[in-house]
C-alpha positions as CSV (number, residue, x, y, z in Angstrom):
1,X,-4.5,-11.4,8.5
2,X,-1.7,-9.4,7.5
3,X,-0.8,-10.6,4.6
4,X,-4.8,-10.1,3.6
5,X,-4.9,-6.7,4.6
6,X,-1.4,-6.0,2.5
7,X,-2.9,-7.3,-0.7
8,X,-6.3,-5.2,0.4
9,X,-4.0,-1.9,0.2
10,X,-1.9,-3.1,-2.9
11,X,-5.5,-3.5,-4.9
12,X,-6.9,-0.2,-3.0
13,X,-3.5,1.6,-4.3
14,X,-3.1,0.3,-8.5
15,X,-7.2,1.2,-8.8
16,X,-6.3,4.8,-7.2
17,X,-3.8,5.0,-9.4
18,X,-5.0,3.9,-12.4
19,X,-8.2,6.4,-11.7
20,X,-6.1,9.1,-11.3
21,X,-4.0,9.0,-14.8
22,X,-7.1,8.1,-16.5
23,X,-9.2,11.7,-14.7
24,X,-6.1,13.1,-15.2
25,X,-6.1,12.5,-18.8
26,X,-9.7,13.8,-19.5
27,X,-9.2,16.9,-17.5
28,X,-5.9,17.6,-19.0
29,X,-4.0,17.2,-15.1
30,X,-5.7,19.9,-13.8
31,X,-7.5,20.0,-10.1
32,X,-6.3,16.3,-9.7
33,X,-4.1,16.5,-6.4
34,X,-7.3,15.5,-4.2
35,X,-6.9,12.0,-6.1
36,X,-3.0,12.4,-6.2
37,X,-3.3,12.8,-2.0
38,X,-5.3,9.5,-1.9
39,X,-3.0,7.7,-4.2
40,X,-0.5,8.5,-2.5
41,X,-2.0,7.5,1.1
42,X,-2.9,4.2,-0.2
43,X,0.5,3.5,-1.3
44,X,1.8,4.5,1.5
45,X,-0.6,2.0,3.7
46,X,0.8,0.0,1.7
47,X,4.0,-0.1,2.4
48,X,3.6,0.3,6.1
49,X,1.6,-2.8,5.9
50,X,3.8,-4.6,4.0
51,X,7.0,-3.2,6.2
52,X,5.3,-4.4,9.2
53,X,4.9,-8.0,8.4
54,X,8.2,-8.2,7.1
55,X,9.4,-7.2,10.8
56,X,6.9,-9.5,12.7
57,X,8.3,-12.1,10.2
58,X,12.3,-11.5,11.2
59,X,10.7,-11.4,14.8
60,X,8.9,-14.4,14.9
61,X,11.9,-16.2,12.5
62,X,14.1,-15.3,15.3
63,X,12.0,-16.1,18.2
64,X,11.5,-19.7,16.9
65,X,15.7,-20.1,16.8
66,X,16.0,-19.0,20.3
67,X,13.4,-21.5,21.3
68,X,15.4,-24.6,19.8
C-alpha cells in the first residue's frame, strides 16, 4: 500500500508541476503562487511518503535479523 500511495503522490506532484510552468508561461509568472503552494505540498507528500517506507523497510529488515 505504501509503495502505491508513493507513486500516487510522485504522479500527483510532476502533473502539478508541469501545470504550473505551463500557467506560468501564459500568464507571464504572475498570480501563480496558489499553484506553486500545491506543487510544493505534493512534493512534499511525496517525500514523506517515500521517507516513511524507507524507515518501515530498515525496521522490518532489521526486525527479520533479530528473529533468526
Amino acid at each position: 500500500m505504501n509503495n502505491i500511495l508513493e507513486k500516487f503522490w510522485l504522479v500527483v506532484a510532476s502533473i502539478s508541476t508541469v501545470f504550473t510552468i505551463v500557467i506560468g508561461i501564459i500568464d507571464s509568472f504572475k498570480g501563480i503562487t496558489i499553484f506553486l503552494m500545491v506543487c510544493g505540498l505534493a512534493w512534499g507528500l511525496y517525500f514523506i511518503r517515500r521517507g516513511l517506507r524507507k524507515r518501515l523497510e530498515k525496521i522490518d529488515k532489521s526486525s527479520s535479523k533479530q528473529k533468526k
